[in-house]
PDB file with one MODEL, atoms N, CA, C and O in Angstrom:
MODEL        1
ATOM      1  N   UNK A   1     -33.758 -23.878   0.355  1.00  0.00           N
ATOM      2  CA  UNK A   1     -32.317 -23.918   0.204  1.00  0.00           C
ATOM      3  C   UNK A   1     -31.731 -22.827   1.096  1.00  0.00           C
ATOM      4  O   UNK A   1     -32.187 -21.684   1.126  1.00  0.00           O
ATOM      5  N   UNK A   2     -31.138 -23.067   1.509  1.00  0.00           N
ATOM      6  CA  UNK A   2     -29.891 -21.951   2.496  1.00  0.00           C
ATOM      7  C   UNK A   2     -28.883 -21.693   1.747  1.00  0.00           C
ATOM      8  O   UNK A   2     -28.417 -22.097   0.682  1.00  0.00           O
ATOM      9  N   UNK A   3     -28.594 -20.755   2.720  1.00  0.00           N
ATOM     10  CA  UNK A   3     -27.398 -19.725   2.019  1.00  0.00           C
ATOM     11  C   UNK A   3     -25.968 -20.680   1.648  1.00  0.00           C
ATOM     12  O   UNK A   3     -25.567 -20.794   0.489  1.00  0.00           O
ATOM     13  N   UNK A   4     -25.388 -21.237   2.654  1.00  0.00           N
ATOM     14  CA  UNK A   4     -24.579 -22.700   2.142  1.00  0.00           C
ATOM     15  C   UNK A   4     -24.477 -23.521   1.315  1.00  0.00           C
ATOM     16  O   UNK A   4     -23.462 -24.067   0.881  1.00  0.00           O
ATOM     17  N   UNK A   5     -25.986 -23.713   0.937  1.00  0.00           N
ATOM     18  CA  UNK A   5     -26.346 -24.358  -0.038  1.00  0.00           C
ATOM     19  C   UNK A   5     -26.103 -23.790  -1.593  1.00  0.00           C
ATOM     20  O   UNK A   5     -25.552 -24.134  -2.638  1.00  0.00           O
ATOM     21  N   UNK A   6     -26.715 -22.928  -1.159  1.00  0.00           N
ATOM     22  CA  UNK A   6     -26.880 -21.974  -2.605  1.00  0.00           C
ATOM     23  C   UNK A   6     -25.495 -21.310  -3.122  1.00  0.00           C
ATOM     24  O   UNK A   6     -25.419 -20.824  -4.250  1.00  0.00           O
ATOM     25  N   UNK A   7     -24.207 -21.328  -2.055  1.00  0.00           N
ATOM     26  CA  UNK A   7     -22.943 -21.251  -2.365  1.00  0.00           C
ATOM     27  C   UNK A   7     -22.477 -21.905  -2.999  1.00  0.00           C
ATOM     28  O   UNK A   7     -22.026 -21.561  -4.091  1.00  0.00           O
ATOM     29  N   UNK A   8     -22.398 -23.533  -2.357  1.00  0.00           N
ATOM     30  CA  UNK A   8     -21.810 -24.414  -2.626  1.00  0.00           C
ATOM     31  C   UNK A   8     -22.535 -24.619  -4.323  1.00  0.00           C
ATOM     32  O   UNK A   8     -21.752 -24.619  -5.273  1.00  0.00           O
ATOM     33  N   UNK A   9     -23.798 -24.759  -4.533  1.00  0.00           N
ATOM     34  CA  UNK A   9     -23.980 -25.343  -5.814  1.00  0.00           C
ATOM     35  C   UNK A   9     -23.816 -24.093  -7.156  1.00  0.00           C
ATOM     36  O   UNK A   9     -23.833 -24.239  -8.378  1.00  0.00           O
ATOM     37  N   UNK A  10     -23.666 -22.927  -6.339  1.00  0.00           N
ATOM     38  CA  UNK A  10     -22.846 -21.888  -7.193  1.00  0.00           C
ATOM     39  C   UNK A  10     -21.776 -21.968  -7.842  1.00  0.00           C
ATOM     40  O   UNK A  10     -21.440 -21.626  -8.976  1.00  0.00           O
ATOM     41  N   UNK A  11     -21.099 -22.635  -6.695  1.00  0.00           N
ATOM     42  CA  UNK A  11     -19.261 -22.553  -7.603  1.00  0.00           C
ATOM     43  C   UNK A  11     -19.294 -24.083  -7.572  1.00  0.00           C
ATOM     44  O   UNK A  11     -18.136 -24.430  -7.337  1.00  0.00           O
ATOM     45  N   UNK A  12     -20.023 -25.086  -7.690  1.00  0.00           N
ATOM     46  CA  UNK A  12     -20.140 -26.242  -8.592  1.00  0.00           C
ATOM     47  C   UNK A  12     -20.187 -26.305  -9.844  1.00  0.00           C
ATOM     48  O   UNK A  12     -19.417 -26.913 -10.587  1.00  0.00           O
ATOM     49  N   UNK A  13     -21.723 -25.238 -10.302  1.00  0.00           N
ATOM     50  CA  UNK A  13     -21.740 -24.790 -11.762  1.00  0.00           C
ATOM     51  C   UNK A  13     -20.988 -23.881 -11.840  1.00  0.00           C
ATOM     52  O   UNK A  13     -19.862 -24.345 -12.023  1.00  0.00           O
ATOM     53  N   UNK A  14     -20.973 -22.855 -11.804  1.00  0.00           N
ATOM     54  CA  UNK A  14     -19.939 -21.777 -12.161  1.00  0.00           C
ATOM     55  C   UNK A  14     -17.992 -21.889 -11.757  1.00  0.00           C
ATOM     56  O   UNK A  14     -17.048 -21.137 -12.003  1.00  0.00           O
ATOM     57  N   UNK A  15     -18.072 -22.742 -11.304  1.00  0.00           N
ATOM     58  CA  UNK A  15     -16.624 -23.440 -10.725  1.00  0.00           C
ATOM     59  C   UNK A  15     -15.612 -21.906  -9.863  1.00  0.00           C
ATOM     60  O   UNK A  15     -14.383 -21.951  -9.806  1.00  0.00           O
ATOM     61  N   UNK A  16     -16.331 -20.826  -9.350  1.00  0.00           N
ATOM     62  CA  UNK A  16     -15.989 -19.802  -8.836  1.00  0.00           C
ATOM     63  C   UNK A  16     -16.918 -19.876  -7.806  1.00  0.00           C
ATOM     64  O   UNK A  16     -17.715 -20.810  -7.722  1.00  0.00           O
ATOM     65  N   UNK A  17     -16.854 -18.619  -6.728  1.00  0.00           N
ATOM     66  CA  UNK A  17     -17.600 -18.452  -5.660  1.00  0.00           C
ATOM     67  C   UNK A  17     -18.679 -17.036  -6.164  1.00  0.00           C
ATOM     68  O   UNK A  17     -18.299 -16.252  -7.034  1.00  0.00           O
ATOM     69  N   UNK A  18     -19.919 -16.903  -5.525  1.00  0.00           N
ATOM     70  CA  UNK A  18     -20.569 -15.747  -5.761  1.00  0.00           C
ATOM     71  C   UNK A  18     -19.851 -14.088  -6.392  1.00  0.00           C
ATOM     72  O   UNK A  18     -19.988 -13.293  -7.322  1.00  0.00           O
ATOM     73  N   UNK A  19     -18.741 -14.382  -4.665  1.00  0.00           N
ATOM     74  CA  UNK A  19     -18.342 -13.274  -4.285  1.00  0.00           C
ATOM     75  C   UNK A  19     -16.641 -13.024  -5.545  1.00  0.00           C
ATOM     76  O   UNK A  19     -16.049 -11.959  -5.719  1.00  0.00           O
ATOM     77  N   UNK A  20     -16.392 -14.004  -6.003  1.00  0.00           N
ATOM     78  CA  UNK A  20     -15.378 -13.695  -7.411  1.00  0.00           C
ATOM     79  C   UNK A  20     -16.354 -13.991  -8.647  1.00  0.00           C
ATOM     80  O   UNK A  20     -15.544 -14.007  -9.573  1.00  0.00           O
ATOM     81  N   UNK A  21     -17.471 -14.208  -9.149  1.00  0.00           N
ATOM     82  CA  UNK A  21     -18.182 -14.055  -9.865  1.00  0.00           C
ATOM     83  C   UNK A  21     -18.692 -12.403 -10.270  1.00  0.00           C
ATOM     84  O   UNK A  21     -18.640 -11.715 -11.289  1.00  0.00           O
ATOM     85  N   UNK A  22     -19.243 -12.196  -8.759  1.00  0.00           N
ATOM     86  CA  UNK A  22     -19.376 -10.613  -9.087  1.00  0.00           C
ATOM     87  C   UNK A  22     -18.265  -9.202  -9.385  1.00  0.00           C
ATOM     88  O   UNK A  22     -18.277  -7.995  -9.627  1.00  0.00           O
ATOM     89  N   UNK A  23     -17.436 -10.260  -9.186  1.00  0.00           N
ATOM     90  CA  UNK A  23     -16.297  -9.257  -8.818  1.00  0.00           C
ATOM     91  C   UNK A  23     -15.807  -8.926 -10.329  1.00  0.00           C
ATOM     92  O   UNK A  23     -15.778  -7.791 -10.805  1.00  0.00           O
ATOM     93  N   UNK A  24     -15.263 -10.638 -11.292  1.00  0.00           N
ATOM     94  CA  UNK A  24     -15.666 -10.676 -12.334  1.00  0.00           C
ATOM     95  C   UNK A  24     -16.302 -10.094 -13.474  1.00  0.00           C
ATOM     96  O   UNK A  24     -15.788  -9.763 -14.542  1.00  0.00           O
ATOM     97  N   UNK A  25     -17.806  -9.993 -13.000  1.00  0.00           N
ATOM     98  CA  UNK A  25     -18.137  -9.134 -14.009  1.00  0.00           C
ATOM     99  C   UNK A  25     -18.292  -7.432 -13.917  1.00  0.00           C
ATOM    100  O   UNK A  25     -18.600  -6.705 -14.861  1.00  0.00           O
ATOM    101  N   UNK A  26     -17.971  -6.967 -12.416  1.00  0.00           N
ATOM    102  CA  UNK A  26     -17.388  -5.740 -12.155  1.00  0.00           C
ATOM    103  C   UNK A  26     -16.050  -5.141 -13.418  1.00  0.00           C
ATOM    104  O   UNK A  26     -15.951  -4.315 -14.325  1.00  0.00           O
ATOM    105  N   UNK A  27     -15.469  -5.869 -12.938  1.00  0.00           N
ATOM    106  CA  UNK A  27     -14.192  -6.064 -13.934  1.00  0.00           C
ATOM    107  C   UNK A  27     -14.384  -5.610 -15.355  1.00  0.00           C
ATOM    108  O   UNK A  27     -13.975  -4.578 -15.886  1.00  0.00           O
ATOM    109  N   UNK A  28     -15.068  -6.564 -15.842  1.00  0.00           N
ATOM    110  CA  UNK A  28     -15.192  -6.555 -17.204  1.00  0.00           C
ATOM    111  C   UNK A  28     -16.038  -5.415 -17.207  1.00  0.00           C
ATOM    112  O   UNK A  28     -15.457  -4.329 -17.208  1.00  0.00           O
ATOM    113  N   UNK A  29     -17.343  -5.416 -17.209  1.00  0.00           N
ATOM    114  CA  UNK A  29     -17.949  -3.685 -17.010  1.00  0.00           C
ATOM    115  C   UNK A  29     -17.163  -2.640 -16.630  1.00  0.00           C
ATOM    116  O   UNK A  29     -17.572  -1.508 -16.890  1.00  0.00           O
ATOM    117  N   UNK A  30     -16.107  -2.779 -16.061  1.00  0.00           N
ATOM    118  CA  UNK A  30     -15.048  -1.228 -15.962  1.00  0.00           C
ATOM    119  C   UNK A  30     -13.942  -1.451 -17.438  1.00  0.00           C
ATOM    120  O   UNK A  30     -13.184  -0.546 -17.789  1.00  0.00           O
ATOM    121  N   UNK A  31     -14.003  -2.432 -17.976  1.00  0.00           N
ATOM    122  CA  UNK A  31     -12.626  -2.524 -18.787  1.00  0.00           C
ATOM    123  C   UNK A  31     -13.143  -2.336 -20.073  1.00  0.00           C
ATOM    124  O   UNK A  31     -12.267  -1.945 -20.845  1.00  0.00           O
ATOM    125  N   UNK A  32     -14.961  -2.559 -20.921  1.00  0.00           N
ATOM    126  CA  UNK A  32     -15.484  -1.934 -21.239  1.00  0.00           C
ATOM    127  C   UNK A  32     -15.508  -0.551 -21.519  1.00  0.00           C
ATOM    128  O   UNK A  32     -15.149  -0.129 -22.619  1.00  0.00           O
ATOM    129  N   UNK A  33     -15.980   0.333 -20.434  1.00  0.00           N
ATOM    130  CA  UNK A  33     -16.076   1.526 -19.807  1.00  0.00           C
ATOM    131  C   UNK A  33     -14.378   2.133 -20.549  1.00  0.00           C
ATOM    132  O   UNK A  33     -14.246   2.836 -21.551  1.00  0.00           O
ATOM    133  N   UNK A  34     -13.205   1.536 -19.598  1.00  0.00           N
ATOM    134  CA  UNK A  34     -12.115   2.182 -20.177  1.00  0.00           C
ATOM    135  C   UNK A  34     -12.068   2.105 -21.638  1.00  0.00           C
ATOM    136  O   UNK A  34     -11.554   3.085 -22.178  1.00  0.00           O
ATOM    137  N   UNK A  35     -12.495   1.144 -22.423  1.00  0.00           N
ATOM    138  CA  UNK A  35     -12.146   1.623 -23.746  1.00  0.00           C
ATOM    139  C   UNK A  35     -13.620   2.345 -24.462  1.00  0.00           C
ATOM    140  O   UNK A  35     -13.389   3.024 -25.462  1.00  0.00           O
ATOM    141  N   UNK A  36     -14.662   2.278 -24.156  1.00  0.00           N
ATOM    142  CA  UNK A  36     -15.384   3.059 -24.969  1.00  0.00           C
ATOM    143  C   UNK A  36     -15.970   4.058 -24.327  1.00  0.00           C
ATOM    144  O   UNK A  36     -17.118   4.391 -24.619  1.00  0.00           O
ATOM    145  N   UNK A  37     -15.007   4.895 -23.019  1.00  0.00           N
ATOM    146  CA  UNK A  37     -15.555   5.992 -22.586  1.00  0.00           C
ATOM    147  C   UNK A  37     -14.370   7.190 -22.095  1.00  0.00           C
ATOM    148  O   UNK A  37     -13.191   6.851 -21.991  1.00  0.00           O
ATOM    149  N   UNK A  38     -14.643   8.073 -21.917  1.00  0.00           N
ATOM    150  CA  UNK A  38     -13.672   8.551 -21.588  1.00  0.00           C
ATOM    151  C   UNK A  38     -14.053   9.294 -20.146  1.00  0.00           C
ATOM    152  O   UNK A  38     -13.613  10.367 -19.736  1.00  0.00           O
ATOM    153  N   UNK A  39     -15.167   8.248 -19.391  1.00  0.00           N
ATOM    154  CA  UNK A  39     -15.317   8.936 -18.401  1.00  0.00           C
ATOM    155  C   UNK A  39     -13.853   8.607 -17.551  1.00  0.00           C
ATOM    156  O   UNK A  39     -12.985   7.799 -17.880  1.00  0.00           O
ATOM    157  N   UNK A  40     -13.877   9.563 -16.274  1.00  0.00           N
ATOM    158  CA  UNK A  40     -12.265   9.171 -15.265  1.00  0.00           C
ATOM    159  C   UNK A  40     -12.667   8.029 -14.747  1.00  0.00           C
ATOM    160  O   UNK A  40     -13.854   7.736 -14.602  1.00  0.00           O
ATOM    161  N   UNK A  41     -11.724   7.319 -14.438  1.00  0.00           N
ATOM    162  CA  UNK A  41     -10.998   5.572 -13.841  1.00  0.00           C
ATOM    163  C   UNK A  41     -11.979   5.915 -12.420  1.00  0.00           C
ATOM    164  O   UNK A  41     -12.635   4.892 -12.223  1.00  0.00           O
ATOM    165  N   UNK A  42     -12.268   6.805 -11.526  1.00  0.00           N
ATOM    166  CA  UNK A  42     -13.169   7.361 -10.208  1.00  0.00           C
ATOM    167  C   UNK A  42     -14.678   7.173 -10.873  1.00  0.00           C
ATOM    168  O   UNK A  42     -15.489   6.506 -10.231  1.00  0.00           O
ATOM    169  N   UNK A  43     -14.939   7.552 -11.715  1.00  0.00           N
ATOM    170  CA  UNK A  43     -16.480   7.269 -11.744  1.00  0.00           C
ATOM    171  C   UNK A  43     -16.584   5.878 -12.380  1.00  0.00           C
ATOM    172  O   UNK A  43     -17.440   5.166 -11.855  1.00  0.00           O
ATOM    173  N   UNK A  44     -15.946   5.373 -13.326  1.00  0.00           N
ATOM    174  CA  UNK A  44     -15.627   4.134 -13.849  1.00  0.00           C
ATOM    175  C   UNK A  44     -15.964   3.252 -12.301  1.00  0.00           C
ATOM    176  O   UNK A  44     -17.062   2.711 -12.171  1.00  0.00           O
ATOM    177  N   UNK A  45     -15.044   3.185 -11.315  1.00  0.00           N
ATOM    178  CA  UNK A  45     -15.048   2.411 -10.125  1.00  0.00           C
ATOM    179  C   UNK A  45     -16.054   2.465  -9.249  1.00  0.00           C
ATOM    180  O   UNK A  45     -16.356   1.524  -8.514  1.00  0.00           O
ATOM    181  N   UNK A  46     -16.587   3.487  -9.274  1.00  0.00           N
ATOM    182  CA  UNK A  46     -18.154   3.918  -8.406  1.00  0.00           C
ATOM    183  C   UNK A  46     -19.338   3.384  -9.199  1.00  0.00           C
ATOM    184  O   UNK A  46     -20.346   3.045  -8.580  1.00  0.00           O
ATOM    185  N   UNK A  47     -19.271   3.246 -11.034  1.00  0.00           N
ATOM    186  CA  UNK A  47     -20.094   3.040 -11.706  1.00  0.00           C
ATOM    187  C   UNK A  47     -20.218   1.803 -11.770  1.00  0.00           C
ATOM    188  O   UNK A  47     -21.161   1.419 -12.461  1.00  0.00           O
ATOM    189  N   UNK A  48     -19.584   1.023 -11.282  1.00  0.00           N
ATOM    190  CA  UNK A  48     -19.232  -0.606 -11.670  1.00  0.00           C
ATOM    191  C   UNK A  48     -19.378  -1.374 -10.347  1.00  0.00           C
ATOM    192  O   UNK A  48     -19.454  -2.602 -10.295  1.00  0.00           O
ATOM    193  N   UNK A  49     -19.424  -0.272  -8.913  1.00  0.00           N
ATOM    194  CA  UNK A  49     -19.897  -1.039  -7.913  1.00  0.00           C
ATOM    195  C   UNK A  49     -18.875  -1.671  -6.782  1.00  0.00           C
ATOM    196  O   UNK A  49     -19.030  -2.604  -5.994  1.00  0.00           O
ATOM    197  N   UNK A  50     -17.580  -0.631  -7.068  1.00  0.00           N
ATOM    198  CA  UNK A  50     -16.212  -0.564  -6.289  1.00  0.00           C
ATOM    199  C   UNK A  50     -16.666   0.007  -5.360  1.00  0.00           C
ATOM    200  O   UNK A  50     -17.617   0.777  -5.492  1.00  0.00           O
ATOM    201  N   UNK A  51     -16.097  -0.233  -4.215  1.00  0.00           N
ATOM    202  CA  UNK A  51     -15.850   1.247  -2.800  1.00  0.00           C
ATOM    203  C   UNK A  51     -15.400   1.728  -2.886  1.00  0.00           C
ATOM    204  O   UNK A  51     -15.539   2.661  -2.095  1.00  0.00           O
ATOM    205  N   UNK A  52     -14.475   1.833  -3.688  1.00  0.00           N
ATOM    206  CA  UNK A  52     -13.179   3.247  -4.127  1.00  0.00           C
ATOM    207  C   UNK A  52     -12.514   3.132  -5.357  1.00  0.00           C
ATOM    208  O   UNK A  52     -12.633   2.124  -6.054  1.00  0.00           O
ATOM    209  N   UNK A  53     -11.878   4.016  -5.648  1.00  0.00           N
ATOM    210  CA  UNK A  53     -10.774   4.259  -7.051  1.00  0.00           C
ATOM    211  C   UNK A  53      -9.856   3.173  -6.091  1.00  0.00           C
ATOM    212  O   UNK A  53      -9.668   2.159  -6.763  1.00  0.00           O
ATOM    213  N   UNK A  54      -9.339   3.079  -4.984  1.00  0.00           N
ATOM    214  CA  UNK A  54      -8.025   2.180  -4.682  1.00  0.00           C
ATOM    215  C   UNK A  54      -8.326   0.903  -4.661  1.00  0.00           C
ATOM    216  O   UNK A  54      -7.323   0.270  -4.993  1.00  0.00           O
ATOM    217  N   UNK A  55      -9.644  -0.123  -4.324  1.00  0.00           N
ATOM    218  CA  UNK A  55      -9.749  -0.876  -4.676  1.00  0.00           C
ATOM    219  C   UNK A  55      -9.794  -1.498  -6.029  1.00  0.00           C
ATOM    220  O   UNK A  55      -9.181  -2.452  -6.507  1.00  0.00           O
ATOM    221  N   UNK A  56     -10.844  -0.551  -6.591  1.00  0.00           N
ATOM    222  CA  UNK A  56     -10.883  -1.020  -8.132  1.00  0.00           C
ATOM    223  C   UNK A  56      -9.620  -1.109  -8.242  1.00  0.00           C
ATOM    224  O   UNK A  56      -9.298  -2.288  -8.088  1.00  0.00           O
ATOM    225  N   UNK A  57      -8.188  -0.037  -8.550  1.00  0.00           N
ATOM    226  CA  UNK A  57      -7.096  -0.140  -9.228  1.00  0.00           C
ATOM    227  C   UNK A  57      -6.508  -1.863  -8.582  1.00  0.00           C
ATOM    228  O   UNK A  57      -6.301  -2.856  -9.280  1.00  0.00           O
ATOM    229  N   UNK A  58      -6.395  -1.775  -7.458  1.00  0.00           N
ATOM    230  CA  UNK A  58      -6.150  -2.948  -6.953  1.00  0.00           C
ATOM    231  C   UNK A  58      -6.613  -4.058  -7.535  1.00  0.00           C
ATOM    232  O   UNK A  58      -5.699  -4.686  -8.069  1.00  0.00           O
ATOM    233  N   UNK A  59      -7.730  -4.583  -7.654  1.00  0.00           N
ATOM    234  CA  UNK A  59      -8.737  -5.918  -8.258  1.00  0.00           C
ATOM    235  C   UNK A  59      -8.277  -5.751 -10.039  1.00  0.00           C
ATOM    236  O   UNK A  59      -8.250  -6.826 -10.639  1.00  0.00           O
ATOM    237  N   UNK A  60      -8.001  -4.754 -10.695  1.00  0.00           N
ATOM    238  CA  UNK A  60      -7.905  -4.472 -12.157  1.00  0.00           C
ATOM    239  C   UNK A  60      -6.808  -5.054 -12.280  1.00  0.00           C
ATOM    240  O   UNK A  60      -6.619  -6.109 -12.885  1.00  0.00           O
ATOM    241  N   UNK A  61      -5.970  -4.367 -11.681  1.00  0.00           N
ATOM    242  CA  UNK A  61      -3.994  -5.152 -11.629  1.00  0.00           C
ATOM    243  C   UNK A  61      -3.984  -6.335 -11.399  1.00  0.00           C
ATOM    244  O   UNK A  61      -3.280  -7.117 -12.038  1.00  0.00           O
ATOM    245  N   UNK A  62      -4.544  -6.586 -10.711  1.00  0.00           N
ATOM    246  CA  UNK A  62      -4.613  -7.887 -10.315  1.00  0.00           C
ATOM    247  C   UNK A  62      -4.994  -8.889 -11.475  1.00  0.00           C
ATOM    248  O   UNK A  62      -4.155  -9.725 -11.808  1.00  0.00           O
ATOM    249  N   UNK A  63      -6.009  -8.851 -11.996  1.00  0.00           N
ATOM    250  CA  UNK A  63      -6.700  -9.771 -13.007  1.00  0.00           C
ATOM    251  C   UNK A  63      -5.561  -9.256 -14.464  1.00  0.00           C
ATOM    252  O   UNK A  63      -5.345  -9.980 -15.435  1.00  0.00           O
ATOM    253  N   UNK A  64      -4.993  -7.905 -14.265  1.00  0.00           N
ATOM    254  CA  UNK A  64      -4.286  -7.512 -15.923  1.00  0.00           C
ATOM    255  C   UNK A  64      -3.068  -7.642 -15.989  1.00  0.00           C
ATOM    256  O   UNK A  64      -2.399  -8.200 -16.859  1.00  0.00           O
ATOM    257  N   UNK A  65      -2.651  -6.958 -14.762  1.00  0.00           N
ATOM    258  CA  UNK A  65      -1.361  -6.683 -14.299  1.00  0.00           C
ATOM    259  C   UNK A  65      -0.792  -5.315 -14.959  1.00  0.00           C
ATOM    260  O   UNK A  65       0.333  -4.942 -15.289  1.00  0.00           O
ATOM    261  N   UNK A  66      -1.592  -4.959 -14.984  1.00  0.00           N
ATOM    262  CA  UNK A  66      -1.244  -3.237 -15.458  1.00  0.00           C
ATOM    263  C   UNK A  66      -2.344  -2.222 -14.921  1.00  0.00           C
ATOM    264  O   UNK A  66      -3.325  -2.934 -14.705  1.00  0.00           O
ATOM    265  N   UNK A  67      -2.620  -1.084 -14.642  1.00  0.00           N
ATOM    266  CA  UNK A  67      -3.188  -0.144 -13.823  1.00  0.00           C
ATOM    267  C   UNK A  67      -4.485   0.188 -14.829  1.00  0.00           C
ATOM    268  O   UNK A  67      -4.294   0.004 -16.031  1.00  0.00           O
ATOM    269  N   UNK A  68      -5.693   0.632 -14.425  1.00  0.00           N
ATOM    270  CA  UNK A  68      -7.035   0.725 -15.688  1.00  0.00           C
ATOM    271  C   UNK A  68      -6.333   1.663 -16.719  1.00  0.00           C
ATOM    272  O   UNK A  68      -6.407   1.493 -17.936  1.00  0.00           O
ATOM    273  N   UNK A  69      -5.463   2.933 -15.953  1.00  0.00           N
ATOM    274  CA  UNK A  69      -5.254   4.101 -16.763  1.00  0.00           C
ATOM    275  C   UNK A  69      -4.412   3.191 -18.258  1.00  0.00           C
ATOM    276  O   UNK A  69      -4.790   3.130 -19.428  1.00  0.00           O
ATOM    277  N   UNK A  70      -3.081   2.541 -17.534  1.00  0.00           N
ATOM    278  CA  UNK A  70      -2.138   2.228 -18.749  1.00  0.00           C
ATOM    279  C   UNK A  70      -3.102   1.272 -19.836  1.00  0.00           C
ATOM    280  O   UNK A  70      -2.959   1.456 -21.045  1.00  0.00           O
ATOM    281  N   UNK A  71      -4.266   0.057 -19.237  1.00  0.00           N
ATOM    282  CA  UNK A  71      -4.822  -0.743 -20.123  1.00  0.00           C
ATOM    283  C   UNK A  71      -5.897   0.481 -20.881  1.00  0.00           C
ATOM    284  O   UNK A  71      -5.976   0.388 -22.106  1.00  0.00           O
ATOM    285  N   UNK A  72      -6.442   1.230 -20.431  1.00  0.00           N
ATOM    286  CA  UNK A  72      -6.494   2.539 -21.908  1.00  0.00           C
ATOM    287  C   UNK A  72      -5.794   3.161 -22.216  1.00  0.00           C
ATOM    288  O   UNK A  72      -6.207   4.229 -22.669  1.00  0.00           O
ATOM    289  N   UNK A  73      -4.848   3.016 -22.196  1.00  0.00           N
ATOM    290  CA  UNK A  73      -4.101   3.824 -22.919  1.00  0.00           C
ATOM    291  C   UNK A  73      -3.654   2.851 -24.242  1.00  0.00           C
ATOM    292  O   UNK A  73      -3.632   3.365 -25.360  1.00  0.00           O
ATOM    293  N   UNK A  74      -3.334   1.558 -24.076  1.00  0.00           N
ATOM    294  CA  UNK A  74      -2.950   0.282 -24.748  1.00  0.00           C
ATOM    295  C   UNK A  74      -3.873  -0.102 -25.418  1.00  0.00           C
ATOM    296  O   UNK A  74      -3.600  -0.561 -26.528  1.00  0.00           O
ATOM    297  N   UNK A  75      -5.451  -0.043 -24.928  1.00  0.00           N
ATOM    298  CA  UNK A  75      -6.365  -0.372 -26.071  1.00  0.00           C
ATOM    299  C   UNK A  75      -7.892   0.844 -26.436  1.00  0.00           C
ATOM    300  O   UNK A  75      -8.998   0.536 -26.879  1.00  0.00           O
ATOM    301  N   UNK A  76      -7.460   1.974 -26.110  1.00  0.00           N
ATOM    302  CA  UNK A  76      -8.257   2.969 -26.838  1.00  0.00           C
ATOM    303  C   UNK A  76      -8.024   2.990 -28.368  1.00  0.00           C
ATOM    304  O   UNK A  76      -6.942   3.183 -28.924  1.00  0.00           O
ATOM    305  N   UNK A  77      -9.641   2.676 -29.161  1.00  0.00           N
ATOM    306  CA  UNK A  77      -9.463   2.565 -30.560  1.00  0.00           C
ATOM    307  C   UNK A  77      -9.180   4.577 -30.972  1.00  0.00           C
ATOM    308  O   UNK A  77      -8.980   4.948 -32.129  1.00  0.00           O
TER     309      UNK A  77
ENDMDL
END
């Protein structure tokens, strides 16, 4: 199987592409992190496999529409 291949029948089953799959569960592993840690939103984004605090914030807003800091602040138990 080739790499084309193995794309295409990726986001057949998974109805997404590799590259928003991983991104995905980046996501969720940092939004995790914000509520049951109090490490900073910078190691959170390095720990989860971001290139930076500005991307992560970027990709987080995006999927929440609010910044990592404000979504802990909204759901820290």
């Amino acid at each position: 199987m080739n790499k084309n291949q193995l794309m295409k029948l990726f986001k057949t089953v998974y109805g997404v592409t590799i590259h928003q799959y991983i991104l995905q569960q980046r996501i969720e592993m940092a939004r995790q992190l914000l509520i049951d840690t109090d490490e900073p939103i910078k190691a959170i984004a390095v720990n989860t496999g971001f290139s930076n605090e500005k991307y992560f914030i970027t990709m987080f807003k995006k999927k929440f529409l609010i910044t990592p800091g404000v979504y802990r602040r909204q759901n820290k138990v």
